[in-house]
C-alpha atoms as one frame of an Amber mdcrd trajectory, in Angstrom:
protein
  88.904  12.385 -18.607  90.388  15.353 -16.209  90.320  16.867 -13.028  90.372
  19.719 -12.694  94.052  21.114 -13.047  96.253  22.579 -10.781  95.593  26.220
 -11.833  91.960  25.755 -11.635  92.033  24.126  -7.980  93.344  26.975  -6.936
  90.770  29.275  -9.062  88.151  26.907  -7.033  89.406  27.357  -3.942  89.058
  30.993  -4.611  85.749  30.927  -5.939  84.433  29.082  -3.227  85.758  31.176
  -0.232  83.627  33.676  -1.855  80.291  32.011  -0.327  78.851  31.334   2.866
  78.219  27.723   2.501  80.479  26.102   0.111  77.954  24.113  -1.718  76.767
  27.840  -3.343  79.724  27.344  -5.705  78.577  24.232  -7.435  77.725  26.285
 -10.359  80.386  28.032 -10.891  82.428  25.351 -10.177  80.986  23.581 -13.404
  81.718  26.572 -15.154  84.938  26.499 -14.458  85.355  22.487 -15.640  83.716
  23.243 -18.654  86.049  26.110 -19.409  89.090  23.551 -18.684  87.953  21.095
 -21.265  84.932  22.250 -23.437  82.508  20.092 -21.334  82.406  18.686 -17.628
  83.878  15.079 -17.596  82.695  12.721 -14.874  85.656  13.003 -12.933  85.758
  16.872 -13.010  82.651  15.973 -11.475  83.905  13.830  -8.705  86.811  16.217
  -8.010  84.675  18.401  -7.482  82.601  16.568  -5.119  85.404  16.455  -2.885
  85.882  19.855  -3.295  82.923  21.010  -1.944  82.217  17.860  -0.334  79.114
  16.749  -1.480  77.831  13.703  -2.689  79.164  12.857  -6.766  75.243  12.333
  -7.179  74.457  15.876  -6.138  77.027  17.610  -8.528  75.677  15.177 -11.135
  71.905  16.322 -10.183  73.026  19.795 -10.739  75.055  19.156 -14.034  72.626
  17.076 -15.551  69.810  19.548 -14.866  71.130  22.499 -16.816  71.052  22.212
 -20.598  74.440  24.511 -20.313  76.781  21.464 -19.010  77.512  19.626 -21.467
  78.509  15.510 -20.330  79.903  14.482 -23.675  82.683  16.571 -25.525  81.393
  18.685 -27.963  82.953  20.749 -30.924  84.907  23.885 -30.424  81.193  26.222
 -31.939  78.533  24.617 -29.896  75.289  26.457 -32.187  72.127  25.999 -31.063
  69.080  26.763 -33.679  65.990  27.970 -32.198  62.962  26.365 -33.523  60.550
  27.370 -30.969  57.118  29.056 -31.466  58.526  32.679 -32.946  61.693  30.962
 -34.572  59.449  28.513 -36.098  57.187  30.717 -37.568  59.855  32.865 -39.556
  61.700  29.996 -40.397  63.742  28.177 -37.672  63.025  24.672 -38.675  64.217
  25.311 -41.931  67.097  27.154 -40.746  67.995  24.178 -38.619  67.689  21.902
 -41.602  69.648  24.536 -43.643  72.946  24.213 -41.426  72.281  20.438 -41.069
  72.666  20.709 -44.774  76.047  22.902 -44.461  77.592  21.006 -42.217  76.655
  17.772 -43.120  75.590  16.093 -39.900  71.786  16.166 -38.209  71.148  17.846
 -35.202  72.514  16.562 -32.238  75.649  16.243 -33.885  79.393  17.062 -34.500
  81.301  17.270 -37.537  83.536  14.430 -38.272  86.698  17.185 -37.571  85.251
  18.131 -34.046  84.758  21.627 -34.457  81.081  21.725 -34.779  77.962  20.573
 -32.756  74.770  21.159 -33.517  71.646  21.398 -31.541  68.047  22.195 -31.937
  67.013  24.157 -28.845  64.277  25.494 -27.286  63.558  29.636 -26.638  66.966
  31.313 -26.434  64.606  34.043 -25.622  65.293  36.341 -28.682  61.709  35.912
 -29.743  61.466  39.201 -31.277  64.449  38.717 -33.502  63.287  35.502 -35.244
  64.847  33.439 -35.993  67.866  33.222 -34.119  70.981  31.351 -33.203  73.478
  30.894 -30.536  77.300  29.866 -31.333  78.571  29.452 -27.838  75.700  31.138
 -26.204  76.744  34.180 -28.013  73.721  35.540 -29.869  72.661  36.005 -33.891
  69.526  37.393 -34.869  67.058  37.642 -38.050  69.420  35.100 -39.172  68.240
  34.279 -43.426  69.678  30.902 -44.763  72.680  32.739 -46.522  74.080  34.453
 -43.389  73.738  30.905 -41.743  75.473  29.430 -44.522  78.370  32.619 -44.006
  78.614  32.119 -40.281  79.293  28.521 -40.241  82.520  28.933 -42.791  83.376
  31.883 -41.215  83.748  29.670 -38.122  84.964  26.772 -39.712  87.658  28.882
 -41.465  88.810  30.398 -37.999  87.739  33.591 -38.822  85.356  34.585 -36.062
  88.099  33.282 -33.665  88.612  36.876 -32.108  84.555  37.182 -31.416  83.862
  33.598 -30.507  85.957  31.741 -27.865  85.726  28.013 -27.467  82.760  26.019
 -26.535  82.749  26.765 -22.238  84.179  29.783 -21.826  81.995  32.257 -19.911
  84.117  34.909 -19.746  87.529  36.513 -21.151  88.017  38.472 -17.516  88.106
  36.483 -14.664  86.379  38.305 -11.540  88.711  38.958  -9.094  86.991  40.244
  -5.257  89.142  41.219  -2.334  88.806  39.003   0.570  87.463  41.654   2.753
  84.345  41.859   0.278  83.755  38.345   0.144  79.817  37.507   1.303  79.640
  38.265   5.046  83.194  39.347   5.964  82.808  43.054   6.248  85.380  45.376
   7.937  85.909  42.575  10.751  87.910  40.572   8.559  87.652  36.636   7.722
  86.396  34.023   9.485  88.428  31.471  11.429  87.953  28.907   8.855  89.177
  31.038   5.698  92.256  32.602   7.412
């Protein structure tokens, strides 16, 4: 169960010079523990607490209240099936049961090799391209039975590696800002207490 490494200390550090008040970068701070390790362990968690120094309790509170943390590992493909309102009327439900049915596990799930959790979800807020998935919050829409059935070997076989990175990551391009256009600093330079 891991800290957060060296190289992404040092990514924090960064990140959170780049607010006012150094609680601001809780979230991305998660982020960036779920990009380590697929999912944010409890002591990414306390590290970083310390980091930011804040209570454990309050990055808990935070992690715990976004459906996008995840506090148990889950597979490389995270898919969530919508079966809300529009998704259920064209179909999600049994779209859900059809990749139950492919992967062989229920919803809520991984497959026994790790590489697949499965999750009913809520809107994904695709409602007029019914129904829909997410693998790793990227989107799939008007998604029939058979493409389902496609997508999940295509990911099981590695094949949408180049399209889909792993469960956590956000983003493929780290933002980089220059100090002087960090929040607040302006042409007079950094504070004191960044320098």
């Amino acid at each position: 169960m891991p800290r957060l490494n060296e190289k992404n200390v040092e990514q924090a550090k960064s990140i959170i010079k780049r607010y006012p008040r150094s609680r601001s970068a809780l979230i991305p701070l998660l982020h960036l523990a779920q990009e380590q390790d697929g999912w944010v362990a409890p002591e990414a968690m306390e590290h970083i607490a310390e980091l930011l120094d804040l209570a454990p309790a309050e990055v808990l509170g935070t992690c715990s209240f976004y459906e996008m943390f995840k506090r148990e590992p889950v597979g490389k493909y995270v898919v969530n099936v919508c079966t809300n309102i529009s998704c259920q009327l064209l179909g999600g439900e049994e779209l859900l049961a059809r990749c139950e049915q492919a992967l062989g596990i229920r919803a809520g799930s991984t497959t026994p090799d790790g590489l697949v959790t499965l999750e009913e979800v809520e809107c994904i807020a695709a409602c007029t391209e019914a129904p829909a998935l997410q693998v790793n919050y990227r989107y799939f829409h008007n998604v029939s039975d058979a493409y389902a059935e496609e997508l999940l070997r295509d990911l099981r076989a590695g094949l949408l590696d180049s399209e889909i990175p792993p469960h956590g990551t956000t983003t493929r391009v780290r933002q980089s800002i220059p100090a002087d256009r960090w929040y607040g600093r302006g042409a007079e330079g950094l504070p004191a207490e960044v320098k």
